[in-house]
C-alpha positions in Angstrom: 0.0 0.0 0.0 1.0 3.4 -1.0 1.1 6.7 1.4 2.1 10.2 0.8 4.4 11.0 3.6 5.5 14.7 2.4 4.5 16.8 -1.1 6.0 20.1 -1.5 6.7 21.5 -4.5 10.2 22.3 -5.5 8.3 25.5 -7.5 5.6 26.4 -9.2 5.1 27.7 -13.0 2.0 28.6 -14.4 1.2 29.1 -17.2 -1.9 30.4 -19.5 -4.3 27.3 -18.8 -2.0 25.4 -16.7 -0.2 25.1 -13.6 2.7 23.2 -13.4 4.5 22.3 -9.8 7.6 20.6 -10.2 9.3 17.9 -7.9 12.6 17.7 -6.8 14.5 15.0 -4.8 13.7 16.5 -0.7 10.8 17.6 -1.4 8.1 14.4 -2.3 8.4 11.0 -0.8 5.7 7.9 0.6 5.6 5.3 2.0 5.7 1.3 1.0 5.2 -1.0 3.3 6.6 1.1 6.3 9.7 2.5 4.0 10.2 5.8 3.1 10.9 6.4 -0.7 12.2 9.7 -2.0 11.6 11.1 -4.9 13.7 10.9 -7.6 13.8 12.9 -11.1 13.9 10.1 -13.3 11.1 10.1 -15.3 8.0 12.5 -14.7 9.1 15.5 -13.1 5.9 17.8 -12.5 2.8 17.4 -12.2 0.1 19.7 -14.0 -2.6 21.2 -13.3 -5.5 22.4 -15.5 -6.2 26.2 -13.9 -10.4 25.9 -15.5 -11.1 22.7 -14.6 -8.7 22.4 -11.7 -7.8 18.5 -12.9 -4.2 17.0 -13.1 -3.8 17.0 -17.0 -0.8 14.6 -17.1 -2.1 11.4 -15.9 0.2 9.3 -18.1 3.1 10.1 -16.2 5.4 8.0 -13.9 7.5 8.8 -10.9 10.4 7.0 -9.5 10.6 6.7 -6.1 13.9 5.3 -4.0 14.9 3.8 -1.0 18.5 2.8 -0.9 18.9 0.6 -4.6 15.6 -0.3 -4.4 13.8 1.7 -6.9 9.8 1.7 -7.2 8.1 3.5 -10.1 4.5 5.0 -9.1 2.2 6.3 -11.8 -0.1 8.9 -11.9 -2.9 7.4 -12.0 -1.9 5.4 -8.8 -1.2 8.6 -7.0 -4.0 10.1 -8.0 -6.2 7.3 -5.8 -4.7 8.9 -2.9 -7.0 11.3 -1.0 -4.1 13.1 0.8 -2.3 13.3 -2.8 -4.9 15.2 -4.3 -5.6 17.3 -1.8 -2.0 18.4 -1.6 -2.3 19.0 -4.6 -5.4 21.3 -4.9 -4.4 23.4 -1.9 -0.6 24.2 -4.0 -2.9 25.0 -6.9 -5.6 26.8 -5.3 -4.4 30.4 -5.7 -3.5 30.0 -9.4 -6.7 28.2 -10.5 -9.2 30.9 -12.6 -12.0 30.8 -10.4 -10.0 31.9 -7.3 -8.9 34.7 -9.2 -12.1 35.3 -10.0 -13.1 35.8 -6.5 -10.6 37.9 -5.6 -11.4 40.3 -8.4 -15.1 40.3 -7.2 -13.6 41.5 -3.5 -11.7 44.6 -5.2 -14.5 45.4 -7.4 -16.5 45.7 -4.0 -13.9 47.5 -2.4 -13.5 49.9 -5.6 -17.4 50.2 -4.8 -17.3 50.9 -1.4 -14.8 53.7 -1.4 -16.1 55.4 -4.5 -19.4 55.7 -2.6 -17.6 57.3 0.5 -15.8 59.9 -1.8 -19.4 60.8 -3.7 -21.3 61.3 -0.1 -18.0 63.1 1.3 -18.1 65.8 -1.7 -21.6 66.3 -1.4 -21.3 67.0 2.5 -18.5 69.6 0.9 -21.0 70.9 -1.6 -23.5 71.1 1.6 -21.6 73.3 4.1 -20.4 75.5 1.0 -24.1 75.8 -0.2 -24.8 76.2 4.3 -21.7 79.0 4.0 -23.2 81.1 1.0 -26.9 80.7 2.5 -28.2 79.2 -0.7 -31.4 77.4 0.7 -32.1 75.8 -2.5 -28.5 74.3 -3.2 -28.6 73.3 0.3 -32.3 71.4 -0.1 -31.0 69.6 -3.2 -28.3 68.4 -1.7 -29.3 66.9 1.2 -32.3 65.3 -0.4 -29.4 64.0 -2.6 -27.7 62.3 0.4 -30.7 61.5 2.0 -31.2 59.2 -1.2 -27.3 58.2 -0.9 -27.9 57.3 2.5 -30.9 55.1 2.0 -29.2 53.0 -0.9 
């Protein structure tokens, strides 16, 4: 039986559609039958990662793994059984996947939003104590019937 013991990746690329984290020796190992295999570059190198549909694109490949001579080669498809695998995986990818970004975009839009409003209600409380300052009633009924309607929105 095979067991992710550590997954980190050595870095990460991305790319338009893709993201791609690459292994290196230190950094990706499991366990068979109660031995600790590392990693090694012999074969598949990365692993990637579709940034729409948030699915490991490269399911044909193969990873070696080592443990003194003894050599074991894992594929992907194996790996991909492996609940702790994949969601190692997802949680490197997460920030790079499009929907994330998506997300965060929404935030600063709201945010934009937020302190355009504050600016628009702060000029019109200018507007009202220079409209108070030249005792112009009817500037200064507008305008607060104008944030009176800000206010309620």
């Amino acid at each position: 039986m095979v067991m992710l013991k550590m997954l980190k990746p050595y870095y990460i690329k991305t790319e338009k559609n893709f993201v791609r984290i690459i292994l290196a020796y230190q950094y990706f190992s499991v366990i068979i039958k109660n031995k600790v295999y590392q990693f090694i570059p012999v074969e598949s190198n990365e692993i990637r990662v579709n940034r729409r549909t948030e699915k490991i694109e490269n399911i044909d490949a193969v990873f070696a793994f080592q443990n003194a001579k003894d050599i074991v080669n894992i594929p992907m498809v194996k790996l991909i059984t492996l609940p702790e695998f994949l969601e190692q995986i997802h949680a490197i990818a997460k920030p790079y996947y499009f929907s994330t970004q998506n997300e965060m975009d929404v935030k600063e839009d709201e945010d934009i939003t937020s302190i355009m409003k504050e600016f628009e209600r702060q000029n019109v409380l200018r507007l009202i104590d220079r409209a108070l300052d030249e005792r112009n009633e009817a500037e200064f009924k507008r305008l607060t019937g104008i944030l009176s309607s800000m206010e309620k929105k």
